[in-house]
C-alpha positions in Angstrom: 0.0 0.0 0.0 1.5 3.6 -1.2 1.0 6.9 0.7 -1.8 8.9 0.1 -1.0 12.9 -0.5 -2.3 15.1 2.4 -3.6 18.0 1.0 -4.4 21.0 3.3 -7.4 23.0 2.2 -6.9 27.0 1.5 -9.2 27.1 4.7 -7.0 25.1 6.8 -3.5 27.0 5.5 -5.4 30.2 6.7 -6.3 28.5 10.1 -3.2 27.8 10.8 -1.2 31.4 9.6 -4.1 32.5 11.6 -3.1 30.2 14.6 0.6 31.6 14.2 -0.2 35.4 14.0 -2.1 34.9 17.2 0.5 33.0 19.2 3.5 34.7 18.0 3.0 37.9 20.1 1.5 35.8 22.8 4.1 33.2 23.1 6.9 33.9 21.3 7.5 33.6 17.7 9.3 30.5 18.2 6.8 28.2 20.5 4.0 29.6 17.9 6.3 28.5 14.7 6.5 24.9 16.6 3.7 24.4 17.4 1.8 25.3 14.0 5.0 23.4 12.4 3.4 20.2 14.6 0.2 20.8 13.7 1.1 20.7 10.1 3.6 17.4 11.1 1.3 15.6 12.4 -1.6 16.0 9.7 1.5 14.7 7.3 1.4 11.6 9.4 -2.4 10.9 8.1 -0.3 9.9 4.3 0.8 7.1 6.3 -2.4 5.4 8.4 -4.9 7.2 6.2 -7.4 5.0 8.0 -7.2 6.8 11.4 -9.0 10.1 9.5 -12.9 9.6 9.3 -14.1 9.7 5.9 -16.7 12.3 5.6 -19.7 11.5 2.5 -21.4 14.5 0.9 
C-alpha cells in the first residue's frame, strides 16, 4: 500500500497562519512556529495510516 497525498485545504493553510499570528506575540514567535509546524507534522502523518482520519460522505 503507497502513501496517500495530504492535501491541506486554503481554509486550513489560513487557520493555521491564523493560529501563528495569534500566538506569536503571545508566546513567542518561536513556540508559535513549533507548534503550528506540529500541527502541520502531524496531519502529514495521516499519508501514512490514512485510515485513522474519518471519511466524511457528501
Amino acid at each position: 500500500m503507497s502513501d496517500l497525498p495530504v492535501q491541506f485545504t486554503p481554509e486550513a493553510n489560513t487557520d493555521l497562519t491564523e493560529l501563528f499570528d495569534y500566538l506569536a506575540p503571545r508566546a513567542g514567535t518561536a513556540i508559535a512556529l513549533k507548534y503550528v509546524s506540529d500541527i502541520h507534522r502531524h496531519c502529514l502523518g495521516f499519508a501514512l495510516f490514512p485510515s485513522a482520519v474519518s471519511q466524511e460522505k457528501t
